[in-house]
DRENPA-3360 file (N, C-alpha, C; in nm, 2 decimals, always signed):
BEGIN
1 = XXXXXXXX = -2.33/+12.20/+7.87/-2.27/+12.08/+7.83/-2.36/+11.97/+7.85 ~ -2.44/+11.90/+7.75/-2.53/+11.80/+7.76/-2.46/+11.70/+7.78 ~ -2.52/+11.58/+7.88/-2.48/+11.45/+7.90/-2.45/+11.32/+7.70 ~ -2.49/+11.41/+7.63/-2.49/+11.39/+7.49/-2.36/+11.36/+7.48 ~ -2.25/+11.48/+7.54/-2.15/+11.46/+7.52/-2.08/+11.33/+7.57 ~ -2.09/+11.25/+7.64/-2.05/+11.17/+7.65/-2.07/+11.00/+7.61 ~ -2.26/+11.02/+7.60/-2.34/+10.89/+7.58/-2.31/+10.92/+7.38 ~ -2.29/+10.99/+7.32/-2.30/+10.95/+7.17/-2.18/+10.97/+7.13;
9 = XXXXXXXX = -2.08/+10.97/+7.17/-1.94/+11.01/+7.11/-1.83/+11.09/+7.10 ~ -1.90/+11.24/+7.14/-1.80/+11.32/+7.13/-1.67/+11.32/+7.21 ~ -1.69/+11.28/+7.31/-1.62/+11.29/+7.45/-1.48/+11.19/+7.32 ~ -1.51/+11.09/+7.35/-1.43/+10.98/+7.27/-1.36/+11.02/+7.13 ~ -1.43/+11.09/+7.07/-1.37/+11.17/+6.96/-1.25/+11.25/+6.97 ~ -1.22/+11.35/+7.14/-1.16/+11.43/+7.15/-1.08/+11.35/+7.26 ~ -1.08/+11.24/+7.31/-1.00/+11.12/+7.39/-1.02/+11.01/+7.35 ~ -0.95/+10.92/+7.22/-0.98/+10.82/+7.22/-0.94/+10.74/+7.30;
17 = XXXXXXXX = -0.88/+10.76/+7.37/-0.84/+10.65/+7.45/-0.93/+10.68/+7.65 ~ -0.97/+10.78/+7.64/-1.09/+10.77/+7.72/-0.94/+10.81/+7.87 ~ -0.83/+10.87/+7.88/-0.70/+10.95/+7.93/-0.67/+10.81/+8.01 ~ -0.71/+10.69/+7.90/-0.60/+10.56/+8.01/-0.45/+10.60/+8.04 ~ -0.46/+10.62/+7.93/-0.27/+10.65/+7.96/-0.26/+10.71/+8.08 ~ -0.32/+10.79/+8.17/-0.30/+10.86/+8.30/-0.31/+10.78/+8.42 ~ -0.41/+10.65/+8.37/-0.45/+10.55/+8.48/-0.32/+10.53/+8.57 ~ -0.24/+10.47/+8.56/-0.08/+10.43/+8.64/-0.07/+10.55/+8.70;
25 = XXXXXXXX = -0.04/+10.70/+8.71/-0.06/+10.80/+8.78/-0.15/+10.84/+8.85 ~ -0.31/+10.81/+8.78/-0.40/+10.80/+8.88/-0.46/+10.72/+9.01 ~ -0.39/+10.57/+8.99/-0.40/+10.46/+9.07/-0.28/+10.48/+9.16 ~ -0.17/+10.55/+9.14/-0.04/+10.56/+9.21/-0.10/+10.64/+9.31 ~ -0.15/+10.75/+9.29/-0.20/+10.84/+9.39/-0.30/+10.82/+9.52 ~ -0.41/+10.72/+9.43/-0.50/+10.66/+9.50/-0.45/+10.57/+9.63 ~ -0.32/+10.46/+9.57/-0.32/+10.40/+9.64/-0.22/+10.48/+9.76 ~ -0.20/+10.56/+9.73/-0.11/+10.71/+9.85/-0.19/+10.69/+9.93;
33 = XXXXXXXX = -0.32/+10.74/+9.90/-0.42/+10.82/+9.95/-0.46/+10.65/+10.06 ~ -0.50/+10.55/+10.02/-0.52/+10.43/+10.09/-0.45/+10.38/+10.18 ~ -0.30/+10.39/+10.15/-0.20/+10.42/+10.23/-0.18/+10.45/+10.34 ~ -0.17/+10.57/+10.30/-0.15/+10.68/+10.43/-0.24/+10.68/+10.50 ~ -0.37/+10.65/+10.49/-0.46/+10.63/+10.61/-0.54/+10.52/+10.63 ~ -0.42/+10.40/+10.60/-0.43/+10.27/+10.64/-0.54/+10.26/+10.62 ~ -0.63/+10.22/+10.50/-0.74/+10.18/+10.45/-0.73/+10.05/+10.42 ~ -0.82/+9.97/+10.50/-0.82/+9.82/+10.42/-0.94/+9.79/+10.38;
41 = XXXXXXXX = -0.96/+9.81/+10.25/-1.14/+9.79/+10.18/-1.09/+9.64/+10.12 ~ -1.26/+9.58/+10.14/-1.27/+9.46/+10.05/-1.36/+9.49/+9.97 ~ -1.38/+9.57/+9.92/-1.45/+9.60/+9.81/-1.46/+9.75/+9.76 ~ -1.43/+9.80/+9.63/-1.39/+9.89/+9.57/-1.49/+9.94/+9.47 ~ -1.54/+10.08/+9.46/-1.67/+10.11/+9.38/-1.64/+10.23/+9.33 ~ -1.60/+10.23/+9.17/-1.53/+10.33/+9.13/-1.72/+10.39/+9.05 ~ -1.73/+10.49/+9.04/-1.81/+10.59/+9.02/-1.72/+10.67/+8.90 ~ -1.83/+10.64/+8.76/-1.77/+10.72/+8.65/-1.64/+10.68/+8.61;
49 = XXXXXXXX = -1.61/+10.53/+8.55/-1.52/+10.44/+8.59/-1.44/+10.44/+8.46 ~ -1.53/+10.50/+8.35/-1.43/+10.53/+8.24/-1.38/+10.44/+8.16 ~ -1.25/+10.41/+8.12/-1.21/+10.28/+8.03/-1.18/+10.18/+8.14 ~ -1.19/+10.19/+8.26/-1.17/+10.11/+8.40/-1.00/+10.05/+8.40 ~ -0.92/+10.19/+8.37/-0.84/+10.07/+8.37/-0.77/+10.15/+8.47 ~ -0.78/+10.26/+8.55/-0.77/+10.27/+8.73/-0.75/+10.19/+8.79 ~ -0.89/+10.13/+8.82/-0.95/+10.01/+8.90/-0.88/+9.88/+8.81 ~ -0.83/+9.88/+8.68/-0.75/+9.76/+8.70/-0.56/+9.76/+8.75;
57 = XXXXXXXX = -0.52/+9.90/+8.76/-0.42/+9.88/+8.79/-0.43/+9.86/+8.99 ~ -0.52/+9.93/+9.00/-0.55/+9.91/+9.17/-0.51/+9.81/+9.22 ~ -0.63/+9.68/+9.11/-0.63/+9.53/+9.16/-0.47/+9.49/+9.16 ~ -0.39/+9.51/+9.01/-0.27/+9.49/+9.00/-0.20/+9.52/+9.12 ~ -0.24/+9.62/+9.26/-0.14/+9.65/+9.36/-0.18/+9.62/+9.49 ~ -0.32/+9.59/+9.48/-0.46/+9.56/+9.62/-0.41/+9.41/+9.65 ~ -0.44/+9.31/+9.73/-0.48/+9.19/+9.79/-0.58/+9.18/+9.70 ~ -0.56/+9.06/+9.64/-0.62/+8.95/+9.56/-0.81/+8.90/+9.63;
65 = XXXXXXXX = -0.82/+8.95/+9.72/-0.95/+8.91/+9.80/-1.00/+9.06/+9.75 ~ -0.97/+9.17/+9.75/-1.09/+9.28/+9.71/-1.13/+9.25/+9.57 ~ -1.30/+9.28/+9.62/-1.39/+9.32/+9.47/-1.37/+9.42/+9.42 ~ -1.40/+9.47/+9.30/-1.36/+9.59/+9.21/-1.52/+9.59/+9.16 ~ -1.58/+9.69/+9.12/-1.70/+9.70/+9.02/-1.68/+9.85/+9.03 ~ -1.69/+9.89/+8.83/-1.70/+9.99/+8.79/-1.80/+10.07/+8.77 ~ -1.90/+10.14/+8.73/-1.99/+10.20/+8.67/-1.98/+10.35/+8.57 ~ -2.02/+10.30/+8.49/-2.05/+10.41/+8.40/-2.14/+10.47/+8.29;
73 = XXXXXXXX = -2.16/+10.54/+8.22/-2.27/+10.61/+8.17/-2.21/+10.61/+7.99 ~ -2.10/+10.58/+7.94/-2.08/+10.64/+7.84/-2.08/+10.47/+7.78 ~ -2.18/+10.48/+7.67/-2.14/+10.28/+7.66/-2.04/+10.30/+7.57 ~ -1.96/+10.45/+7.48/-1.79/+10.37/+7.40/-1.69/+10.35/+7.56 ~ -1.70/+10.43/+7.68/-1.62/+10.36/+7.74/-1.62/+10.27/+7.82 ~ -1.77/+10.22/+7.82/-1.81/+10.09/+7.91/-1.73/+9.96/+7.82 ~ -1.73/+9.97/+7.69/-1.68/+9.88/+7.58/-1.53/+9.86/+7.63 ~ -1.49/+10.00/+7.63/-1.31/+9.98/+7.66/-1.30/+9.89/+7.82;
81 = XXXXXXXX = -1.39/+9.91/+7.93/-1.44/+9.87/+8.04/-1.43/+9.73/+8.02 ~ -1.54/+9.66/+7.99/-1.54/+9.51/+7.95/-1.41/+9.44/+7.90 ~ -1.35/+9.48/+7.86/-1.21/+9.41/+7.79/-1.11/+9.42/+7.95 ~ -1.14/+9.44/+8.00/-1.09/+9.44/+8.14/-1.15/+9.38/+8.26 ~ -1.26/+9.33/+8.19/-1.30/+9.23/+8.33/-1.28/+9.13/+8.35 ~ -1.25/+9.06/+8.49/-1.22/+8.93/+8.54/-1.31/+8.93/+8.65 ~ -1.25/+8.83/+8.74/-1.34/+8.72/+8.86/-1.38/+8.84/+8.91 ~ -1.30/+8.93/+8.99/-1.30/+9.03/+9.11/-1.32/+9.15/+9.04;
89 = XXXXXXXX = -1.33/+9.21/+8.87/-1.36/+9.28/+8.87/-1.49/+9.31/+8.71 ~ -1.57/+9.37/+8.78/-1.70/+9.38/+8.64/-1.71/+9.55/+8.67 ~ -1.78/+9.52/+8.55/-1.84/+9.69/+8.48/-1.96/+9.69/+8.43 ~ -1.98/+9.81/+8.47/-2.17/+9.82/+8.42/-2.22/+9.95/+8.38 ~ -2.29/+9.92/+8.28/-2.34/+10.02/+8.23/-2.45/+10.05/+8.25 ~ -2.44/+10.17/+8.36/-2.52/+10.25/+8.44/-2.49/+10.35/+8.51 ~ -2.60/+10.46/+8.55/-2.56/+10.55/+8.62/-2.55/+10.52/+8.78 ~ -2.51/+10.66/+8.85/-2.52/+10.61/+8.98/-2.60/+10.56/+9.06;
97 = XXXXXXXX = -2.75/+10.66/+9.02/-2.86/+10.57/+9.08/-2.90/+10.44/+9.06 ~ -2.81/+10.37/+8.95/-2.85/+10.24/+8.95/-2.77/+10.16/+9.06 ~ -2.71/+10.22/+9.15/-2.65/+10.14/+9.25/-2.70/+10.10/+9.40 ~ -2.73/+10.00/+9.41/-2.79/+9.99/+9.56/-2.72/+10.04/+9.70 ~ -2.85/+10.13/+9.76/-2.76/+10.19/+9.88/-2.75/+10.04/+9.95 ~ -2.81/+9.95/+9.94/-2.78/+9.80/+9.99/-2.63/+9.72/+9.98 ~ -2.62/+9.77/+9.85/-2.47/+9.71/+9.82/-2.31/+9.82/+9.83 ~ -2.35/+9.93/+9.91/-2.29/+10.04/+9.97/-2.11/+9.93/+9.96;
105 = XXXXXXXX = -2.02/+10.00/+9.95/-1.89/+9.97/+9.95/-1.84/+10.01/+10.03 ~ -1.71/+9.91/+10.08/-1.64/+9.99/+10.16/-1.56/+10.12/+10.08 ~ -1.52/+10.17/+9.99/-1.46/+10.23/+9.93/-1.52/+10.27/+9.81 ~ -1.55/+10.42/+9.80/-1.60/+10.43/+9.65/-1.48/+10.54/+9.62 ~ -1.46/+10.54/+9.47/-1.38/+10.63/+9.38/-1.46/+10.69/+9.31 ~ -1.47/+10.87/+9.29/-1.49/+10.95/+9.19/-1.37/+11.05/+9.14 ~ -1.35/+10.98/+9.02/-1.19/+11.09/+9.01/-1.24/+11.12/+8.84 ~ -1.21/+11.24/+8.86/-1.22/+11.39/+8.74/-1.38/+11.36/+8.68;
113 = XXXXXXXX = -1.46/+11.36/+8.82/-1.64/+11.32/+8.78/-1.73/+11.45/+8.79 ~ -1.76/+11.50/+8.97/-1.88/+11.58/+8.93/-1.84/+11.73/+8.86 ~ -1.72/+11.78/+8.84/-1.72/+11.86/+8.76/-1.78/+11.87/+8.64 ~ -1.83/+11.72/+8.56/-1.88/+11.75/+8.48/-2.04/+11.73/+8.46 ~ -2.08/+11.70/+8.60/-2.22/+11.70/+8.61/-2.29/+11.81/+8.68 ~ -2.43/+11.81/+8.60/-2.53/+11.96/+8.61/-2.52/+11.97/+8.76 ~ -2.58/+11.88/+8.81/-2.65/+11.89/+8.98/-2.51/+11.85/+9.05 ~ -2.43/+11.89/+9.04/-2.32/+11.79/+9.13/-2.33/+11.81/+9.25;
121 = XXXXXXXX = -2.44/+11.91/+9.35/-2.49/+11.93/+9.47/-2.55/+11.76/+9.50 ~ -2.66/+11.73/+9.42/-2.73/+11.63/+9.41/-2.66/+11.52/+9.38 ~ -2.59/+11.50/+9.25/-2.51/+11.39/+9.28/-2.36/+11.35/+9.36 ~ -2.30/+11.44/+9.44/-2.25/+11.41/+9.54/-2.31/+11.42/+9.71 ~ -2.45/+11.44/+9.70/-2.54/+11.34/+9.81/-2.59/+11.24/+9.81 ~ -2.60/+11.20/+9.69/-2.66/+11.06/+9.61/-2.52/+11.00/+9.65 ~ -2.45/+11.00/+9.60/-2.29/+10.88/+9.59/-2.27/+10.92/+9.76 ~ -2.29/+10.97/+9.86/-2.26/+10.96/+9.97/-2.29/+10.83/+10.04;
129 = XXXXXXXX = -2.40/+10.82/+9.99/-2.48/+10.69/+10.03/-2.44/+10.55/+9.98 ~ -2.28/+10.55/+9.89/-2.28/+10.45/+9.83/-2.16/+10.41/+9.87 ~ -2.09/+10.43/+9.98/-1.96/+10.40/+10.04/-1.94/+10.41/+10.15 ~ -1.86/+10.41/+10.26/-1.83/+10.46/+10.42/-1.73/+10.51/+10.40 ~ -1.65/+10.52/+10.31/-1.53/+10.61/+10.25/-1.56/+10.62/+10.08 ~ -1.49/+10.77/+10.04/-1.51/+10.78/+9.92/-1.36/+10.87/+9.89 ~ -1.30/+10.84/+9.77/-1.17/+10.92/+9.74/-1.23/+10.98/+9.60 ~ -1.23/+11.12/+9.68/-1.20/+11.23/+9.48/-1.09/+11.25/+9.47;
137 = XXXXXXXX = -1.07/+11.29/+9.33/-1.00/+11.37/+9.23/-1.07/+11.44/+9.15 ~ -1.02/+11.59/+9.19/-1.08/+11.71/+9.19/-1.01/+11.81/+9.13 ~ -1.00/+11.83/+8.94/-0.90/+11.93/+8.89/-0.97/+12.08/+8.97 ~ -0.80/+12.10/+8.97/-0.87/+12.26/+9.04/-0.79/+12.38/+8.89 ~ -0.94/+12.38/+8.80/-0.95/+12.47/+8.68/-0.89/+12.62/+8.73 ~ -0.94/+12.66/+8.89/-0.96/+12.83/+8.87/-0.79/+12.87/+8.96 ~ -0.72/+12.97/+8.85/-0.63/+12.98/+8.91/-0.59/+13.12/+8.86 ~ -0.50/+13.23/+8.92/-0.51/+13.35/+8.87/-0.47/+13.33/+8.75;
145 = XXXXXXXX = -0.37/+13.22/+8.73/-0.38/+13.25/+8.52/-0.50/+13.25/+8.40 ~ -0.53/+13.14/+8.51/-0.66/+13.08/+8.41/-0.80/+13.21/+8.39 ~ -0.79/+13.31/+8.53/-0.88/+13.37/+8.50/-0.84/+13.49/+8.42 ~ -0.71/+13.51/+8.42/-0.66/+13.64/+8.39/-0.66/+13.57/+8.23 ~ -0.56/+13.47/+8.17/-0.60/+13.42/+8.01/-0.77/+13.40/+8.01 ~ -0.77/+13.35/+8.04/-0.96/+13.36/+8.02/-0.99/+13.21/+7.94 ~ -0.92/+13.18/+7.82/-0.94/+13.06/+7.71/-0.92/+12.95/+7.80 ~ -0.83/+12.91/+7.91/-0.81/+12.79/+7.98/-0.93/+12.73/+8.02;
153 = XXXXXXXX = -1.01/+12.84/+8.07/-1.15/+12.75/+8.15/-1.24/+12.72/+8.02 ~ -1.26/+12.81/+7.91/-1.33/+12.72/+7.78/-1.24/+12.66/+7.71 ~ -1.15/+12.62/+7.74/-1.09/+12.51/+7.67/-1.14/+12.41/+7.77 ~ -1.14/+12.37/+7.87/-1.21/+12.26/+7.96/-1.27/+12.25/+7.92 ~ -1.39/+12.32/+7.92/-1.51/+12.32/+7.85/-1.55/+12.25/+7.74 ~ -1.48/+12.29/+7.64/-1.48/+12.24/+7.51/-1.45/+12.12/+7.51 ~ -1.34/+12.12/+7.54/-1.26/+11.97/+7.50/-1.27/+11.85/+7.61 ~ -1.31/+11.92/+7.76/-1.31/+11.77/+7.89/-1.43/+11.80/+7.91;
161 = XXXXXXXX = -1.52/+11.89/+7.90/-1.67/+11.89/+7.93/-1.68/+11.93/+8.08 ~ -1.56/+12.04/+8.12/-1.58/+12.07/+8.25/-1.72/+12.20/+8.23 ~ -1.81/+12.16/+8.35/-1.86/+12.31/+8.34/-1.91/+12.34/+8.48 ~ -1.82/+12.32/+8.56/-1.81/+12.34/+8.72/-1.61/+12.37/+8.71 ~ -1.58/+12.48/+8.78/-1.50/+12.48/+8.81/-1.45/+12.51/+8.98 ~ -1.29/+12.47/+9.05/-1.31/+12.53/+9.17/-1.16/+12.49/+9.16 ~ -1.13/+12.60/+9.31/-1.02/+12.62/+9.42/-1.01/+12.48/+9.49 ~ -0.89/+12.47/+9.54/-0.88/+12.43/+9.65/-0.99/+12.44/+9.75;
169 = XXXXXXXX = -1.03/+12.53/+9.80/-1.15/+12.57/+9.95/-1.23/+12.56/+9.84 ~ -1.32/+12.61/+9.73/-1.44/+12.56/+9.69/-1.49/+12.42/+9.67 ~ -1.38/+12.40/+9.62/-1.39/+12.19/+9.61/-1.40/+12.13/+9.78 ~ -1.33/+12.22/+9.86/-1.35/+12.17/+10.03/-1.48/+12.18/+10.08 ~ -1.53/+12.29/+10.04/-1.64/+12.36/+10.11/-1.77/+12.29/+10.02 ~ -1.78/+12.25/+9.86/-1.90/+12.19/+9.85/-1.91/+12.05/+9.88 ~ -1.76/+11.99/+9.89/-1.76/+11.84/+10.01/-1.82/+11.85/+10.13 ~ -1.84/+11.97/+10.16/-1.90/+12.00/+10.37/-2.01/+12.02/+10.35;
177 = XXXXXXXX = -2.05/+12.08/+10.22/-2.20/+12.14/+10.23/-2.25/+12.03/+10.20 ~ -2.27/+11.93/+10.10/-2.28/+11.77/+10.04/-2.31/+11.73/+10.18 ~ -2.23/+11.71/+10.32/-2.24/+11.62/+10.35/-2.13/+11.55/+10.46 ~ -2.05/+11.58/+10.35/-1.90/+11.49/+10.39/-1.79/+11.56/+10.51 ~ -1.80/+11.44/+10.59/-1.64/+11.53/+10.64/-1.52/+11.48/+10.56 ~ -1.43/+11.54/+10.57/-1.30/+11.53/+10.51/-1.23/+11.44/+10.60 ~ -1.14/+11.39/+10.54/-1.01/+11.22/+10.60/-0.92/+11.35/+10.60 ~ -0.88/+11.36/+10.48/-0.71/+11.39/+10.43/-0.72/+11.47/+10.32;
185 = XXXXXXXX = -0.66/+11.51/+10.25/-0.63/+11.55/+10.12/-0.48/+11.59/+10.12 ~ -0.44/+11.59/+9.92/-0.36/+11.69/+9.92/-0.36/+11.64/+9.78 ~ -0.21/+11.75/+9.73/-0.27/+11.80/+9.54/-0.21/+11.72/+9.50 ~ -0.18/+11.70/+9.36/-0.17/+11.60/+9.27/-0.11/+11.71/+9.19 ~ -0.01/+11.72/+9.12/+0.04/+11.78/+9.03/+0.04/+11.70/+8.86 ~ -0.09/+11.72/+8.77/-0.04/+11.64/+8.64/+0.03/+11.75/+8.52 ~ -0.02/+11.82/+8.56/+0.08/+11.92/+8.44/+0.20/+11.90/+8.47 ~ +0.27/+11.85/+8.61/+0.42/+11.83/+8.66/+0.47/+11.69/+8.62;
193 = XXXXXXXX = +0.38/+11.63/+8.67/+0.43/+11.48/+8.67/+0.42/+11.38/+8.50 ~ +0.32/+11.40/+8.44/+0.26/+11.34/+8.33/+0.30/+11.43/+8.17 ~ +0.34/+11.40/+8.11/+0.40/+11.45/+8.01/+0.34/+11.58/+7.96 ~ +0.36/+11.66/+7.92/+0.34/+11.77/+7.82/+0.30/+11.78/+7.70 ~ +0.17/+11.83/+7.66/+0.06/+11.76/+7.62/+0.12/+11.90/+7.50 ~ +0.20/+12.03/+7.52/+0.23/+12.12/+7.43/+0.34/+12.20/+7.50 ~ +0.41/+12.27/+7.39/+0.52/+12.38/+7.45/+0.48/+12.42/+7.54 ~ +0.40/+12.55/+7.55/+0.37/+12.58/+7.66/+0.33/+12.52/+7.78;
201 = XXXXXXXX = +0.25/+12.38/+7.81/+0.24/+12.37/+7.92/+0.41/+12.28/+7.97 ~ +0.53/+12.26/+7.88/+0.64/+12.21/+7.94/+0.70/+12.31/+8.00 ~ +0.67/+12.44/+7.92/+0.78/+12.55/+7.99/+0.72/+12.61/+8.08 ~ +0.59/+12.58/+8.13/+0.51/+12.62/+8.25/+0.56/+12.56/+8.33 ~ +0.61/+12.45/+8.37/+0.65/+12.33/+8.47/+0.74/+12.40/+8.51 ~ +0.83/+12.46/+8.46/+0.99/+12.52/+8.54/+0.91/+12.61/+8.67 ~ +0.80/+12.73/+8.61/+0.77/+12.84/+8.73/+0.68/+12.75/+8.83 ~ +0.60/+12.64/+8.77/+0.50/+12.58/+8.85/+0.55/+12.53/+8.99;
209 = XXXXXXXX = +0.66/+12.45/+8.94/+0.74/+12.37/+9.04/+0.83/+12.47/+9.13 ~ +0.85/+12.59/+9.07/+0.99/+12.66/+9.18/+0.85/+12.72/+9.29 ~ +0.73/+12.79/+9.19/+0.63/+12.83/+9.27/+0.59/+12.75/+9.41 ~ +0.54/+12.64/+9.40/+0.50/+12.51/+9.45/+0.59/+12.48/+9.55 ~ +0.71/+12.46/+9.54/+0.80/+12.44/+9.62/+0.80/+12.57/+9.76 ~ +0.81/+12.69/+9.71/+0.83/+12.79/+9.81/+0.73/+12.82/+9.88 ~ +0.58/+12.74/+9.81/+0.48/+12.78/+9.90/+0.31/+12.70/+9.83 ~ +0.30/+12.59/+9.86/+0.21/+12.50/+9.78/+0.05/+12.56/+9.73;
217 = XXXXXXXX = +0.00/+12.59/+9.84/-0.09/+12.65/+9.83/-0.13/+12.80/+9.75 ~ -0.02/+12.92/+9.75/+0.06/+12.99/+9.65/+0.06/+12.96/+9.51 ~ +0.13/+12.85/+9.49/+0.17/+12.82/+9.38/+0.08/+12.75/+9.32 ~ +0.00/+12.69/+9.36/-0.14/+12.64/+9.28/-0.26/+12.72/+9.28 ~ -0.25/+12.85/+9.34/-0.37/+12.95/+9.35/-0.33/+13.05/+9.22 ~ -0.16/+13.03/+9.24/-0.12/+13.18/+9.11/-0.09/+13.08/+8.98 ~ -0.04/+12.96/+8.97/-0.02/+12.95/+8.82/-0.12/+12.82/+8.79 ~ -0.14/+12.74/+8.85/-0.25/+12.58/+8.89/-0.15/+12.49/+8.86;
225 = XXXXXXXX = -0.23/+12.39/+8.74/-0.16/+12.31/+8.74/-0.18/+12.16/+8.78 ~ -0.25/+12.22/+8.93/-0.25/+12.08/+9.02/-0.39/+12.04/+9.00 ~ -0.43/+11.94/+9.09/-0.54/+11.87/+9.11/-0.56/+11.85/+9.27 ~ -0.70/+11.82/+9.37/-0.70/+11.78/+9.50/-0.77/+11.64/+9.48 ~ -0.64/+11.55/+9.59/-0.75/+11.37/+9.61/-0.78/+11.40/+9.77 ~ -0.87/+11.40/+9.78/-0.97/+11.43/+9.86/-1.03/+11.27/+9.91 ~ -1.03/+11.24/+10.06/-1.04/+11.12/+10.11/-1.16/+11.16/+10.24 ~ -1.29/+11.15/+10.18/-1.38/+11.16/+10.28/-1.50/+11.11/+10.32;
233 = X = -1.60/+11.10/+10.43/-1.64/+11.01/+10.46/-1.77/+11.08/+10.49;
% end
């Protein structure tokens, strides 16, 4: 999957809306994640920032004194980006290396990012250097259905441009090897929570959830579904 995909169009062709509609679920989670381990950043550095409108529901729930700055690589959704800036928060079109480890944040965000990048060894030691805290979101693609149907993981592929996939423990273990120690985590259910994108994935929710329930870790290894926000330093 060439970075093509995203810098001329395609990506945008097959999301036009670049999955804002998710932002309010994604920013709900985030600010869980901020929450619960009493995070107070004054300044916020979303990595791979997308249509930015994450980071504008954030500000909608943050203290009026944090900075916000987005960055990203795709200029159709740096465009959707700009239509969302104010005093406290800008967008730039650039990659990560264009960020100074000088201007390091207290808080950086990568949510549904190096999966889709070649080196993600290399660019999550690069973005280490760009925060004292960093929160992922981390779909976790590999699950016994996915491997037993086989089409789930090239549908990623195809259509979100994943071409890294991982577990729960794989997504842990290339955050340790990277670098990072781990805060916190825990999953994110969007096939549960966020509407039903087709038949099948609504009538998946009934086994997901009873799964899930009786045994979390279980239930996201045998049917998926979920996601990990990962809060680490």
């Amino acid at each position: 999957m060439s970075s093509d995909f995203y810098t001329k169009g395609d990506y945008l062709e097959k999301h036009p809306n670049w999955h804002a509609e998710d932002a309010p679920w994604k920013a709900a989670n985030i600010l869980k994640m901020i929450l619960k381990n009493k995070l107070n950043p004054s300044s916020i550095l979303e990595i791979g920032c997308g249509s930015g409108e994450i980071l504008k529901k954030l500000q909608d729930h943050l203290p009026s004194n944090i900075s916000f700055e987005g960055f990203e690589v795709s200029p159709q959704a740096f465009e959707m980006a700009k239509s969302r800036e104010n005093g406290k928060l800008k967008f730039y079109l650039e990659s990560l290396t264009a960020i100074p480890n000088t201007r390091a944040s207290d808080l950086s965000l990568m949510i549904d990012v190096f999966e889709h990048v070649d080196d993600y060894y290399g660019f999550l030691k690069e973005a280490r250097e760009k925060a004292k805290n960093i929160i992922f979101h981390i779909p976790l693609d590999i699950s016994v259905q996915s491997v037993w149907r086989g089409y789930p993981l090239l549908r990623k592929r195809k259509n979100s441009g994943h071409i890294h996939y991982f577990t729960k423990d794989t997504a842990l273990a290339s955050l340790a090897y990277s670098g990072y120690e781990v805060i916190d985590w825990f999953y994110t259910g969007s096939y549960i929570d966020l509407p039903s994108r087709s038949l099948r994935s609504k009538l998946a929710k009934i086994p997901r959830q009873l799964l899930y329930r009786l045994n979390p870790d279980f239930g996201v290894r045998v049917l998926g579904g979920y996601s990990l926000m990962v809060l680490a330093r």
